[in-house]
C-alpha positions in Angstrom: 4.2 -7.7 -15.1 0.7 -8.6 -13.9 -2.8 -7.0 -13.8 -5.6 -8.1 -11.9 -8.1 -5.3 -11.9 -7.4 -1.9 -10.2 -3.6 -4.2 -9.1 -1.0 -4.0 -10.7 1.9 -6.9 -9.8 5.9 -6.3 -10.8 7.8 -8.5 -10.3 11.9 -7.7 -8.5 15.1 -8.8 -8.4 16.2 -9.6 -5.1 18.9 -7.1 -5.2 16.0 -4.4 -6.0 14.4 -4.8 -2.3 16.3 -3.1 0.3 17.6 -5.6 3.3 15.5 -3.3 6.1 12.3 -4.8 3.8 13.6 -8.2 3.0 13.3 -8.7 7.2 10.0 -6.7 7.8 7.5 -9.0 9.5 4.6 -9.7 6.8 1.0 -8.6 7.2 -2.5 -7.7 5.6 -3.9 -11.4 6.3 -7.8 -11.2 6.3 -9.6 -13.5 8.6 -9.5 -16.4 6.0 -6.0 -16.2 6.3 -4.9 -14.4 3.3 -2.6 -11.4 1.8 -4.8 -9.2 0.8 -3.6 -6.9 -1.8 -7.0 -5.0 -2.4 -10.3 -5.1 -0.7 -13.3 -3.7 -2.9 -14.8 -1.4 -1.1 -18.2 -2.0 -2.6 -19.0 -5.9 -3.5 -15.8 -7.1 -0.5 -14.1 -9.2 -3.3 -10.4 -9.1 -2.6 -7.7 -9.5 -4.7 -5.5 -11.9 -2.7 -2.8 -14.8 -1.8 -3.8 -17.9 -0.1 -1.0 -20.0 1.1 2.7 -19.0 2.3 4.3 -15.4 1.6 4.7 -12.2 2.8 2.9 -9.0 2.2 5.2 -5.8 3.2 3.6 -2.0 3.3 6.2 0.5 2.4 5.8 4.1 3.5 4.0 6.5 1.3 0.6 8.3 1.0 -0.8 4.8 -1.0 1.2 2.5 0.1 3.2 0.9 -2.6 3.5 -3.1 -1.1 6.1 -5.3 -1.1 4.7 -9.0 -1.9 7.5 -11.8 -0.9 6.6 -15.5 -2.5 9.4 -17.7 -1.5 7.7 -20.6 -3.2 5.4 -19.0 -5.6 2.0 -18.4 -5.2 -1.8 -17.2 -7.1 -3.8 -13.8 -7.1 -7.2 -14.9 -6.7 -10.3 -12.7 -6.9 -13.8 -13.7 -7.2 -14.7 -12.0 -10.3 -11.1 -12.4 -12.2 -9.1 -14.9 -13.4 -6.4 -16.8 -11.1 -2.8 -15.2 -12.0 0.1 -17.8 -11.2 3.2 -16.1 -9.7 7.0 -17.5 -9.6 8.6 -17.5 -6.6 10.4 -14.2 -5.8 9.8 -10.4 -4.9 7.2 -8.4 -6.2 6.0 -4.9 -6.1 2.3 -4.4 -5.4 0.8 -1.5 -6.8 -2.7 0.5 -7.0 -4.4 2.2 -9.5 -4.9 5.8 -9.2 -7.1 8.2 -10.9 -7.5 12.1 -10.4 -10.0 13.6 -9.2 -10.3 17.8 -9.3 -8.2 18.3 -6.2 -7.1 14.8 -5.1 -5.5 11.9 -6.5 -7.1 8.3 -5.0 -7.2 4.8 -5.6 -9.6 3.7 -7.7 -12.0 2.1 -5.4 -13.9 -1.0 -6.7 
């Protein structure tokens, strides 16, 4: 497992991501031309992937992603550390909190 902030990165076994997934077109590029797997909503640092991969949104109120590295890859962020990744399958997840009649990720 990885943490960068607010994102939390596990990684799968192939046999863990379902074949509709595996051939889902990627998205979530920013204009700089990488997957972005969070966007602060307040300074516009991003937690992201330069460079080759895939970035899949699965269905669901927060969107659990689906992060496809076929030759490895980095999380960059401006204000964090740079995370080296294998190559591989990897869950993408938010942090949450609760707030009195909601739950919402944590915005940055």
């Amino acid at each position: 497992m990885y943490r960068q902030g607010d994102v939390l990165i596990m990684a799968l076994e192939e046999s863990e991501v379902p074949q509709s997934l595996r051939d889902a077109p990627g998205e979530l590029r920013d204009g700089r031309g990488r997957l972005v797997l969070a966007l602060g909503e307040v300074t516009g640092h991003a937690h992201a992937v330069p460079g080759p991969g895939r970035l899949i949104r699965e269905a669901g109120v927060f969107g659990p992603m689906l992060l496809h590295l076929p030759d490895g890859g980095r999380v960059v962020h401006e204000e964090h550390a740079v995370i080296p990744l294998p190559k591989g399958w990897f869950r993408v997840v938010r942090q949450r909190e609760y707030a009195p009649g909601a739950v919402r990720i944590v915005a940055d």
